[in-house]
N, C-alpha and C positions, 0 to 999 in steps of 0.2 A: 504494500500500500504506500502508495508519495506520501512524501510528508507534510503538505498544503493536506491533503485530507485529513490527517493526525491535528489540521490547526496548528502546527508549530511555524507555520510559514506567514506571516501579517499578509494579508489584502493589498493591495493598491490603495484601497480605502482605509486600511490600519494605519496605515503607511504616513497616507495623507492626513489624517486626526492628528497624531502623535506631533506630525511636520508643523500643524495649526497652532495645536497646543501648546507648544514650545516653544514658538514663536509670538503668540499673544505674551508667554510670562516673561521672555525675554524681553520686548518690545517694553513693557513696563519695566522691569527695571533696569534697562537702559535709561531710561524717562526721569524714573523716580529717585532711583542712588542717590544723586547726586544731592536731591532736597532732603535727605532725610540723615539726622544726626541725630550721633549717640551724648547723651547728658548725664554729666557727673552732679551732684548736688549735695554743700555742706550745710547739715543743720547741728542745731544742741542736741546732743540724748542725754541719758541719764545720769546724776551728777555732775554735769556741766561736760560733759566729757564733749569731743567732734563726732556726730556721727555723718557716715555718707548714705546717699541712696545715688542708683541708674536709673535711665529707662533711652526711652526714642522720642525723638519731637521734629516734626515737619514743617519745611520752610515753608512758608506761605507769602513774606514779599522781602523783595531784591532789600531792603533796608534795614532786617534785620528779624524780623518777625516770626518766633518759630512756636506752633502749636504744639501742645504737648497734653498727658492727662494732670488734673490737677494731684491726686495722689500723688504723681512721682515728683514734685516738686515738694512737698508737704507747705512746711513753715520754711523754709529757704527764700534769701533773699537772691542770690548767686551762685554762680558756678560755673562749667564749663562745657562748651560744645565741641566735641571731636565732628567737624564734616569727613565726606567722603574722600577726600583728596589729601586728609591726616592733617591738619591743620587744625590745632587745638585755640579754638578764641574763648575770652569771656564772656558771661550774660545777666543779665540782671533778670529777673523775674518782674515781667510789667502786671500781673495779676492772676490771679486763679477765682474757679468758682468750683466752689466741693457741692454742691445741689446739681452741677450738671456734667462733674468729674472733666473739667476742661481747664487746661490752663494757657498762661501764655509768656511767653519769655522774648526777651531783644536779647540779639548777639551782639559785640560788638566786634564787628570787621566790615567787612567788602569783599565783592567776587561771589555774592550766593545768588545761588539759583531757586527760585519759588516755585512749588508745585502748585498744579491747577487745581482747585477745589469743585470736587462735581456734585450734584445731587442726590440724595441717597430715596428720596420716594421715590425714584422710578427701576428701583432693584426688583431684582424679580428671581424669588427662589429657586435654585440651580444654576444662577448666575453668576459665569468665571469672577472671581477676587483674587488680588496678590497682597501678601501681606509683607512689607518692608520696614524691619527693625532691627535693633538691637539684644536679641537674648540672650542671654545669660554673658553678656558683652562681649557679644562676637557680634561685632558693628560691620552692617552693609548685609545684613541676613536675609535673604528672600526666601518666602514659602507661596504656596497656591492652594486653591482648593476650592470652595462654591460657597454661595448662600445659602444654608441651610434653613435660616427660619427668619422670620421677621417680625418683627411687630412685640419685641421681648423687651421685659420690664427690669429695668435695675435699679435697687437703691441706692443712694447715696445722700451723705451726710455734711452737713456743716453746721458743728457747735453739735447747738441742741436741736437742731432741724432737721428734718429728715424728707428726701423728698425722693418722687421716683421718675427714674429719666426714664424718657417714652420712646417706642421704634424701635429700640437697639438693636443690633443687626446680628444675629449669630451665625459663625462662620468655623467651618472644621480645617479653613488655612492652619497649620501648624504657629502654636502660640505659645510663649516659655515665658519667665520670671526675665524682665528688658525688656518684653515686647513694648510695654506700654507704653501709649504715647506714640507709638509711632502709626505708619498707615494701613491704611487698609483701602486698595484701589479695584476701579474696576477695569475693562482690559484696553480701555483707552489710554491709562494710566493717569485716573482722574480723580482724586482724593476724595474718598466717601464716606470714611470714616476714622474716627483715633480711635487705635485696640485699647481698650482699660483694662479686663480680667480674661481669667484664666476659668472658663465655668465648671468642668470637667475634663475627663481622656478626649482626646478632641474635638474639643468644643473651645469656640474664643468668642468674646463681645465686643462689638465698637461702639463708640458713642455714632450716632449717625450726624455729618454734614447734610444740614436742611436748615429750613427758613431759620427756626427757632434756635439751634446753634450757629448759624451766622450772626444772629443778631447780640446771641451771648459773645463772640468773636471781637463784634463791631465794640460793643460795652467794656472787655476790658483792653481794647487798643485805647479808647478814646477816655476810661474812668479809672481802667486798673481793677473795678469792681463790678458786679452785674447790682442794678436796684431791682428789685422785686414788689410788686404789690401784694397784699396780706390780708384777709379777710378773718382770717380764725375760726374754723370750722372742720370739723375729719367729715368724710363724707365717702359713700364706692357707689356703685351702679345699682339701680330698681328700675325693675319693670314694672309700669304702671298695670293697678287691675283696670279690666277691660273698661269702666263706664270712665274710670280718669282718661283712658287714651280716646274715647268719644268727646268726649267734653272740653279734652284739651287739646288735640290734634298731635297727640305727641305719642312714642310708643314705650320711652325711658329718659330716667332724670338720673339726678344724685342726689340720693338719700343721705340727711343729713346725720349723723347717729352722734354728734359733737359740736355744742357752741361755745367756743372760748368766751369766757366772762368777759364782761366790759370787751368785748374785740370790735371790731369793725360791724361783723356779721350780725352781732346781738343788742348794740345801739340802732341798725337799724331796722333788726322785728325777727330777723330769723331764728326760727325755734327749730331745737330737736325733732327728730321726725318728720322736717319738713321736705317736698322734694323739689330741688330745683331744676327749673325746666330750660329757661333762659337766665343769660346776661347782659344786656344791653341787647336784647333781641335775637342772640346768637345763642342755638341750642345748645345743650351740653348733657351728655349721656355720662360721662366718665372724669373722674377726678383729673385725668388729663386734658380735659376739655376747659375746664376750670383752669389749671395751671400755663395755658397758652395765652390768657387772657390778662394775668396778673403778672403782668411787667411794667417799667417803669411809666408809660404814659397814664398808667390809672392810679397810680399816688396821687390818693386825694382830691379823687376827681370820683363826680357824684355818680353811680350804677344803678340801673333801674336789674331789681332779681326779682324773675318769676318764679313763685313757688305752689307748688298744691298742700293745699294743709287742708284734712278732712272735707275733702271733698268742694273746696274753694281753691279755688284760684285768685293768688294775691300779686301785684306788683306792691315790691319793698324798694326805698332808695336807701343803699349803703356808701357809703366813701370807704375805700380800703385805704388802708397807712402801709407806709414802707416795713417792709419785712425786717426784724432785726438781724445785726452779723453773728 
């Protein structure tokens, strides 16, 4: 029997994939190298002693600008970027936000190269990704692999606040202790996401590049800090029973199950168990829905919140206050 019947022989069509495939991951990081450095970072640890941390962070403009996750910067105010071409510069750390595990750092040198930032709503699971970092500080590390899921929930923290980044993209690119911070592209070689953790045996998460993390982007180029607007309320998903969804056009809210005393939400009427439907006329199904809404241009600016309480439907006007640090 030949051995093309045994299948030991590739296709013309095997041939051809493998030729595609290789040349997609290469094509990226070709592309990408060059934007993507490894970072050193000194902070205090215990006793006053120096501690350091690594990870990855991506250039994003010719003057310095390199994205990174806020975790791997912690409390550091500087440190060091190795680019690809072994040139070690210093950075300052222009701000971080721990509520959407983003940070941001200026280099100080010349001669960088900024990668393109792409969209991450328009991924589509099973969609080639190349992941470009530093792990376990072997700097200039590329991996590949797909989009495994989308629309994945991550916590994260800052202080006492606790909040959950939306979309996250999970991906089975091979992911180590250094990845973080660095990219995650798609075969264009078009930055769509910063890998932040490690979720399991291959499994990795990136924060996703999209409106709402450009605009955290835009906030600490321009403030060093994100402002947040704050209402004070825990609240998850209900499905209205059938005569609410007749009455009110709606088929789910957020169920209120917490009203921070004296907060925003409870000066202006809202009670436990109440469900709200809108904000400013814009529906909201999901505690993420809510949290797209509360950024800086609604500090202290007056909100009309539709709620169903027993069987009414109320418009309430709330002012939310800025979130504390």
């Amino acid at each position: 029997m030949a051995t093309d019947q045994l299948g030991l022989t590739p296709t013309p069509s095997d041939a051809e994939a493998l030729d595609a495939y290789s040349t997609v991951v290469t094509s990226v990081a070709d592309r990408l190298l060059p934007s993507v450095v490894q970072l050193r970072v000194m902070g205090r640890g215990g006793r006053g002693r120096e501690a350091g941390g690594a990870g990855s962070g991506v250039v994003i403009t010719p003057d310095g600008f390199v994205l990174t996750a806020a975790h791997v910067l912690g409390k550091a105010t500087s440190g060091v970027a190795t680019l690809s071409d072994g040139r070690e510069l210093p950075f300052d750390v222009a701000g971080t936000d721990g509520l959407s595990d983003l940070g941001l750092v200026r280099v100080r040198g010349d001669g960088l190269t900024a990668a393109e930032l792409g969209d991450a709503e328009h991924l589509r699971i099973g969609e080639l990704v190349v992941a470009v970092g530093s792990p376990m500080g072997l700097a200039g590390s590329v991996t590949a692999g797909v989009v495994s899921a989308l629309d994945r929930s991550l916590p994260a923290r800052s202080g006492s606040m606790v909040r959950v980044v939306e979309n996250v993209i999970q991906t089975d690119a091979a992911l180590n202790p250094g990845n973080s911070g660095g990219a995650l592209a798609d075969r264009r070689g078009r930055v769509i996401g910063i890998n932040t953790a490690v979720a399991g045996m291959g499994l990795g998460l990136a924060v996703p590049i999209n409106e709402a993390s450009r605009r955290i982007i835009a906030a600490l180029m321009r403030d060093g800090r994100v402002r947040r607007a704050y209402l004070g309320i825990a609240g998850s998903p209900r499905v209205l029973a059938p005569r609410d969804r007749v009455a009110t056009g709606r088929e789910s809210g957020v169920h209120v199950a917490e009203v921070i005393a004296d907060g925003p939400a409870a000066k202006g009427g809202i009670r436990a168990d109440d469900v709200i439907l809108e904000v400013h006329g814009k529906p909201v199904t999901t505690a993420a829905d809510l949290q797209r809404l509360m950024y800086d241009d609604a500090i202290g600016r007056g909100i009309t919140v539709r709620v169903q309480r027993g069987g009414q439907t109320l418009d309430l006007d709330v002012t939310p206050v800025e979130l504390p640090d």
